[in-house]
C-alpha positions as CSV (number, residue, x, y, z in Angstrom):
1,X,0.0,0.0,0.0
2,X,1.7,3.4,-1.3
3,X,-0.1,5.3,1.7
4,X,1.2,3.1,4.4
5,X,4.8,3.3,2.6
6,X,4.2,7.3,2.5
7,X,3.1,7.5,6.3
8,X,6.1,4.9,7.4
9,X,8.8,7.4,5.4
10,X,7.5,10.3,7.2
11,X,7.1,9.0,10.2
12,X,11.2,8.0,9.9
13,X,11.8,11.3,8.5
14,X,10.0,13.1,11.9
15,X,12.1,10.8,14.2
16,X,15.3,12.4,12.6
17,X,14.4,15.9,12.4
18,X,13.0,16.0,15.7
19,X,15.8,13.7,16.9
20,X,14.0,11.3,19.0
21,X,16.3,9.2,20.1
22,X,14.4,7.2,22.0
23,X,12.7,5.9,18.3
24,X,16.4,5.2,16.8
25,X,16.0,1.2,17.3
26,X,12.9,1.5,15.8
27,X,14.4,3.1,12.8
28,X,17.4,0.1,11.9
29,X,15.2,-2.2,10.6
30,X,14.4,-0.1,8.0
31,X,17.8,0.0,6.7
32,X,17.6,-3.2,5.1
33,X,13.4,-2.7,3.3
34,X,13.1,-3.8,0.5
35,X,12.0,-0.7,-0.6
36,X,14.8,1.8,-2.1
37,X,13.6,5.2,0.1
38,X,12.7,3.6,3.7
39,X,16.1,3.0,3.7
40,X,17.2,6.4,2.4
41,X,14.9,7.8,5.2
42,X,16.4,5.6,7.4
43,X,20.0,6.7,7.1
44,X,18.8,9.9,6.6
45,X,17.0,10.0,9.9
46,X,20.2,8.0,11.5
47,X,23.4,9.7,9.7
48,X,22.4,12.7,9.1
49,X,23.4,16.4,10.2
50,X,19.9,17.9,10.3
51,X,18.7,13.9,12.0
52,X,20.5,12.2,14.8
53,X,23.8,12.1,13.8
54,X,24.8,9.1,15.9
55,X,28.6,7.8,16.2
56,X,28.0,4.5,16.0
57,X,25.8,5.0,12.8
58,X,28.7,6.3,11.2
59,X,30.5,2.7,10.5
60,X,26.7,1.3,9.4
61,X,26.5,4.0,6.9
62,X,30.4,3.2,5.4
63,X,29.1,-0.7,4.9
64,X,25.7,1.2,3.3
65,X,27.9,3.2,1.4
66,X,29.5,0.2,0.3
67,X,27.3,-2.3,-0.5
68,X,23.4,-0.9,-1.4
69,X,22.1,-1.5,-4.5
70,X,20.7,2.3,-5.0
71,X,22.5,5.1,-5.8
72,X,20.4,7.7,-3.7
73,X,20.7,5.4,-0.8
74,X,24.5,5.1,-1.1
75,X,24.5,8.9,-1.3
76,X,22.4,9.5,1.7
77,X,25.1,7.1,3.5
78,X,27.9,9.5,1.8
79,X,26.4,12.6,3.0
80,X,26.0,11.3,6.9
81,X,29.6,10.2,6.4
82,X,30.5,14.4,5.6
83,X,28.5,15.7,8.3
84,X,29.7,13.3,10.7
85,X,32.9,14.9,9.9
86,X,31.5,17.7,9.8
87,X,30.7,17.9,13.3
88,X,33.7,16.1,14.7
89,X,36.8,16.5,12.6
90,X,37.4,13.0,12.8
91,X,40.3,13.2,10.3
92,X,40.0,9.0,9.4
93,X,36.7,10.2,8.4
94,X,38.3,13.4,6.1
95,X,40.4,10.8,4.9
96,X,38.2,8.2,3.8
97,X,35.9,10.6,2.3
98,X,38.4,12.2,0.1
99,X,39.8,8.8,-1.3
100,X,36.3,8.1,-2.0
101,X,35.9,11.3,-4.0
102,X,39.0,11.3,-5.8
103,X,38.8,7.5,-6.9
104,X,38.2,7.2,-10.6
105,X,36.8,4.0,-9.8
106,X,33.7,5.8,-8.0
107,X,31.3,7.3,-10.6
108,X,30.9,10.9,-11.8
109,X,27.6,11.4,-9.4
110,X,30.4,10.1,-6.3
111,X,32.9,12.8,-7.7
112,X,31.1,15.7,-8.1
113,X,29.1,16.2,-4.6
Protein backbone atom coordinates (compact mmCIF):
# COMPACT_ATOMS: atom_id res chain seq x y z
CA UNK A 1 0.00 0.00 0.00
CA UNK A 2 1.71 3.43 -1.27
CA UNK A 3 -0.09 5.32 1.67
CA UNK A 4 1.24 3.06 4.44
CA UNK A 5 4.84 3.34 2.60
CA UNK A 6 4.24 7.28 2.48
CA UNK A 7 3.12 7.49 6.28
CA UNK A 8 6.06 4.88 7.42
CA UNK A 9 8.79 7.37 5.44
CA UNK A 10 7.50 10.33 7.24
CA UNK A 11 7.10 8.97 10.20
CA UNK A 12 11.18 7.96 9.86
CA UNK A 13 11.82 11.34 8.53
CA UNK A 14 10.01 13.15 11.93
CA UNK A 15 12.13 10.76 14.16
CA UNK A 16 15.29 12.38 12.63
CA UNK A 17 14.42 15.94 12.40
CA UNK A 18 12.96 15.95 15.72
CA UNK A 19 15.76 13.70 16.88
CA UNK A 20 14.02 11.28 19.01
CA UNK A 21 16.26 9.25 20.10
CA UNK A 22 14.38 7.16 22.02
CA UNK A 23 12.73 5.94 18.25
CA UNK A 24 16.39 5.21 16.77
CA UNK A 25 15.97 1.23 17.31
CA UNK A 26 12.86 1.50 15.84
CA UNK A 27 14.42 3.07 12.84
CA UNK A 28 17.36 0.12 11.92
CA UNK A 29 15.16 -2.23 10.65
CA UNK A 30 14.44 -0.13 7.99
CA UNK A 31 17.84 0.00 6.71
CA UNK A 32 17.57 -3.21 5.13
CA UNK A 33 13.36 -2.74 3.28
CA UNK A 34 13.09 -3.77 0.53
CA UNK A 35 11.97 -0.68 -0.57
CA UNK A 36 14.83 1.84 -2.09
CA UNK A 37 13.59 5.21 0.06
CA UNK A 38 12.71 3.63 3.71
CA UNK A 39 16.10 2.95 3.71
CA UNK A 40 17.19 6.40 2.44
CA UNK A 41 14.92 7.81 5.18
CA UNK A 42 16.44 5.60 7.39
CA UNK A 43 20.03 6.75 7.08
CA UNK A 44 18.82 9.94 6.64
CA UNK A 45 16.99 10.04 9.93
CA UNK A 46 20.19 7.99 11.51
CA UNK A 47 23.37 9.68 9.74
CA UNK A 48 22.36 12.72 9.09
CA UNK A 49 23.38 16.41 10.17
CA UNK A 50 19.94 17.87 10.32
CA UNK A 51 18.70 13.88 11.97
CA UNK A 52 20.51 12.16 14.82
CA UNK A 53 23.76 12.13 13.85
CA UNK A 54 24.79 9.09 15.95
CA UNK A 55 28.63 7.80 16.23
CA UNK A 56 28.03 4.45 16.02
CA UNK A 57 25.80 5.01 12.83
CA UNK A 58 28.74 6.28 11.19
CA UNK A 59 30.46 2.70 10.55
CA UNK A 60 26.70 1.33 9.38
CA UNK A 61 26.46 4.00 6.88
CA UNK A 62 30.38 3.15 5.38
CA UNK A 63 29.10 -0.67 4.93
CA UNK A 64 25.69 1.21 3.30
CA UNK A 65 27.91 3.21 1.42
CA UNK A 66 29.52 0.22 0.30
CA UNK A 67 27.29 -2.30 -0.46
CA UNK A 68 23.42 -0.85 -1.37
CA UNK A 69 22.12 -1.53 -4.55
CA UNK A 70 20.75 2.31 -5.05
CA UNK A 71 22.50 5.14 -5.78
CA UNK A 72 20.43 7.66 -3.74
CA UNK A 73 20.71 5.41 -0.75
CA UNK A 74 24.53 5.09 -1.11
CA UNK A 75 24.46 8.93 -1.33
CA UNK A 76 22.39 9.52 1.68
CA UNK A 77 25.10 7.15 3.50
CA UNK A 78 27.90 9.48 1.80
CA UNK A 79 26.43 12.62 2.97
CA UNK A 80 26.04 11.26 6.89
CA UNK A 81 29.60 10.19 6.43
CA UNK A 82 30.45 14.43 5.57
CA UNK A 83 28.45 15.69 8.31
CA UNK A 84 29.73 13.33 10.74
CA UNK A 85 32.88 14.92 9.95
CA UNK A 86 31.47 17.71 9.84
CA UNK A 87 30.67 17.88 13.33
CA UNK A 88 33.68 16.14 14.68
CA UNK A 89 36.78 16.47 12.56
CA UNK A 90 37.45 12.95 12.82
CA UNK A 91 40.33 13.17 10.31
CA UNK A 92 40.04 9.01 9.37
CA UNK A 93 36.71 10.19 8.41
CA UNK A 94 38.26 13.42 6.12
CA UNK A 95 40.45 10.77 4.94
CA UNK A 96 38.25 8.17 3.83
CA UNK A 97 35.88 10.64 2.30
CA UNK A 98 38.36 12.21 0.12
CA UNK A 99 39.78 8.79 -1.26
CA UNK A 100 36.29 8.11 -1.98
CA UNK A 101 35.87 11.25 -4.00
CA UNK A 102 38.98 11.33 -5.84
CA UNK A 103 38.76 7.49 -6.95
CA UNK A 104 38.23 7.20 -10.58
CA UNK A 105 36.79 4.04 -9.78
CA UNK A 106 33.67 5.85 -8.00
CA UNK A 107 31.34 7.33 -10.57
CA UNK A 108 30.85 10.90 -11.78
CA UNK A 109 27.59 11.38 -9.39
CA UNK A 110 30.38 10.11 -6.34
CA UNK A 111 32.87 12.77 -7.75
CA UNK A 112 31.15 15.67 -8.07
CA UNK A 113 29.10 16.23 -4.61
Amino acid sequence: DLDLHGEIGSAIARVGKQCIEELKEEVYPYLNDIFWELRQAAVRALGSCNGLQLPEFRDVAYKIWLNDSHSDVRAAALSAWAGYYDHTKNPFVLKTLYNIFVSEEQPAWVRVN
